[in-house]
N, C-alpha and C positions, 0 to 999 in steps of 0.2 A: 570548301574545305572543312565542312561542317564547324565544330567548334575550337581549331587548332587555332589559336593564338599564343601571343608572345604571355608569357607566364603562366598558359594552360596546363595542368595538371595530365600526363597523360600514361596512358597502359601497352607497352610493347613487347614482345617476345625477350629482350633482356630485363624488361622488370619497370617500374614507376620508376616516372621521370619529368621533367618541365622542360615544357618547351621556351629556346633561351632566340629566338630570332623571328621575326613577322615571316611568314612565307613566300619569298618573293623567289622566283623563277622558280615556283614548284618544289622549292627545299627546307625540308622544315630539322633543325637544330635541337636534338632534343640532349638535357645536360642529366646525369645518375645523380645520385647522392655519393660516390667517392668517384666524382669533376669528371668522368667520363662520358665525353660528348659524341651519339651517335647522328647520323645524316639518315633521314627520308625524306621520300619524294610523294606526292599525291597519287601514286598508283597503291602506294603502302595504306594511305586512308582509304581508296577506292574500294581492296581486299580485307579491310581489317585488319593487318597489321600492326596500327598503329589508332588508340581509339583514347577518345579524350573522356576523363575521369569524372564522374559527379561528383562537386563538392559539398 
């Protein structure tokens, strides 16, 4: 899952965000800056949808 971990920094079609849960069963928790928390899954990193931030 490349670099998706719990407090990764990362870049998705709604915008930067942190990832707020370890990846277990493929679902990764990602939380906005106003608490809104969206759901992906490993086909999303697979396609890029969802790509983790250099800090």
């Amino acid at each position: 899952m490349l670099n998706i971990v719990r407090g990764a920094k990362v870049e998705t079609p709604y915008g930067e965000g942190v990832v707020v849960n370890l990846p277990v069963f493929g679902r990764i928790s990602v939380r906005y800056a106003d608490g809104t928390i969206r759901f992906f899954f490993q086909r999303d990193v697979d396609n890029g949808t969802i790509k983790a931030i250099a800090a």
